[in-house]
N, C-alpha and C positions, 0 to 999 in steps of 0.2 A: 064205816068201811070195815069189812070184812077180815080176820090174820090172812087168811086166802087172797083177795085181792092186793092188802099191802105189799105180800112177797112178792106176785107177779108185778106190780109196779119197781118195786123196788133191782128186781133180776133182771128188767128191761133198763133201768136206770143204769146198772153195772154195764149191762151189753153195750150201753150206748158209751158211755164212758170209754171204756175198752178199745172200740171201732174206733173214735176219738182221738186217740191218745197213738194206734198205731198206723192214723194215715199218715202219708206222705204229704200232704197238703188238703187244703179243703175237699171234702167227697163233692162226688156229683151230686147236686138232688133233684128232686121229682121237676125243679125249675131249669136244667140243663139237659136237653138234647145233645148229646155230643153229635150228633151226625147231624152232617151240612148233605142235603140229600135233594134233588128234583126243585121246586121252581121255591123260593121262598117271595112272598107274597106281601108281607106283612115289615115291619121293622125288626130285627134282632140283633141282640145286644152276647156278644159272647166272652164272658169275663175269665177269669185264671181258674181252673179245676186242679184236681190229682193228675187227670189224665189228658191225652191230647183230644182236640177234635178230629173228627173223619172225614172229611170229603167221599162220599163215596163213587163205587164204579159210575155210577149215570152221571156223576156232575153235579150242578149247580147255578141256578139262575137266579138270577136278585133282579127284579122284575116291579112291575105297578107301583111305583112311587116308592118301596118300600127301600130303606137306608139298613145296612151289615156294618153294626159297629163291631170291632175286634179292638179287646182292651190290653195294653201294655201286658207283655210276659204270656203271651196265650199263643201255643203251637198247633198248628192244623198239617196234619197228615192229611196226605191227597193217597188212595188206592190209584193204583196202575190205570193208566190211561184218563183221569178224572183233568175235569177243568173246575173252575168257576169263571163264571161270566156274568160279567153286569149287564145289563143288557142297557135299550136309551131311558126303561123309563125307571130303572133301578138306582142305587149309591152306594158306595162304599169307603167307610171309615177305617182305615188300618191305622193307627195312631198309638207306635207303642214309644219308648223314651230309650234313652241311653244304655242306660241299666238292664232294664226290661223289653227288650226288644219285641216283635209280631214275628212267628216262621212258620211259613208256608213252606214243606219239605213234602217230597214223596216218601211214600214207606218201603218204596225201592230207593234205596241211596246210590241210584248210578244216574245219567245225563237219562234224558227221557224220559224216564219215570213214571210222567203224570206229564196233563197236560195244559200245565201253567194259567194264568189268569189274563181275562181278556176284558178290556172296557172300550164296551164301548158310547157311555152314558155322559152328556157332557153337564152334571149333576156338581152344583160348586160345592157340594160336601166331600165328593172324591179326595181323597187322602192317601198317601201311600209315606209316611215316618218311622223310621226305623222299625224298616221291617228286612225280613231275609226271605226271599224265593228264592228256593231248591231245587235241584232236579228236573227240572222242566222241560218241555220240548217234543212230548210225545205228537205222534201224528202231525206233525209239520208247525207245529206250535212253537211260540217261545215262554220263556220263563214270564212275560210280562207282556202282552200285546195290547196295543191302542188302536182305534178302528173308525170309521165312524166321524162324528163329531168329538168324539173322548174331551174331557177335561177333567185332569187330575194335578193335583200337588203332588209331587215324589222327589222328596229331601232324606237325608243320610240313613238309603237305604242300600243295600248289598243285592246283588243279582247274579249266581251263580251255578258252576254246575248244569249248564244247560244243554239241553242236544240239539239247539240252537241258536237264534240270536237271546241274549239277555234280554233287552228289548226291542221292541219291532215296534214300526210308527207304520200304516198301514196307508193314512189318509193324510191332505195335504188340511183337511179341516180340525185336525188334533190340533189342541190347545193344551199346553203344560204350564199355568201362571207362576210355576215352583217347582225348580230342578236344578239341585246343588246338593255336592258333596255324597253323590251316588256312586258305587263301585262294581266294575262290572268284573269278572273273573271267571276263567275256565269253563266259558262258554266256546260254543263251534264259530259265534262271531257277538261281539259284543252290540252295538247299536247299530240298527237299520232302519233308514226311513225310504222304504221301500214303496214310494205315491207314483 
């Protein structure tokens, strides 16, 4: 090897060091999409970064069999007006802990925001564990809506902040095999099973 090429290794070694040393937490890398964006198709897995994830304007759909794990301590930012929505042939995994909780917040922090998360998939991996939904409620939505066939587990999670119902039950086919120790607060109405 070359004095030339030792130094470029070695002045890349420093840099990287450097970036290392003054994140905030783990960087993102080329293996984290932060944006949750248009139909996801596939399985994903969204673990803790530096930064939050996005939900973008268009939304999100979890779709074809494919299962949205979200790992303890991971925050998703929803932009104005956004949903996710599982739809019947989708799943989702929210499974954060005590300590570490799952938050689904709008990037507007006022009632409405964004427009909350809808399942309606009756998929037994559905999970909803300590997790916090934010803001929610845009366009006649609520912080949490079940539709459909839905089945989900939803244990000591918070649901707040809504410009609607916290949760909304939509159909008389919902199935919740797990629902305790949820808290609903400073929403326009806390539960509706509106069938």
């Amino acid at each position: 090897m070359t004095k030339r090429g030792f130094a470029t290794i070695s002045t890349l070694g420093i840099a990287l060091a450097v970036v290392a040393c003054n994140s905030a937490g783990p960087p993102p890398s080329d293996d984290h999409d932060l944006t949750l964006c248009a139909s996801i198709r596939a399985d994903r897995s969204l673990t803790v970064v530096s930064e939050p994830y996005i939900l973008c304007a268009a939304g999100a759909n979890v779709r074809d069999g494919a299962l949205l794990t979200i790992e303890p301590g991971v925050t998703i930012l929803a932009t104005e007006g956004s949903g996710l929505r599982i739809t019947s042939t989708g799943a989702l995994a929210a499974v954060g802990t005590a300590d570490d909780p799952i938050a689904f917040w709008g990037e507007v922090e006022e009632p409405g925001g964004w427009g909350g998360i809808w399942i309606e998939s009756d998929d037994e991996r559905n999970e909803l564990r300590f997790v916090e939904v934010a803001y929610g409620g845009a366009g006649d939505r609520s912080n949490l809506e079940l539709s459909s066939n839905a089945r989900v587990v939803i244990t000591d999670s918070v649901f707040r902040d809504g410009a609607d119902h916290g949760l909304r039950v939509t159909s008389s086919l919902v199935t919740l095999p797990g629902f305790a120790r949820n808290e609903f607060r400073d929403n326009l109405m806390s539960l509706s099973t509106g069938m």
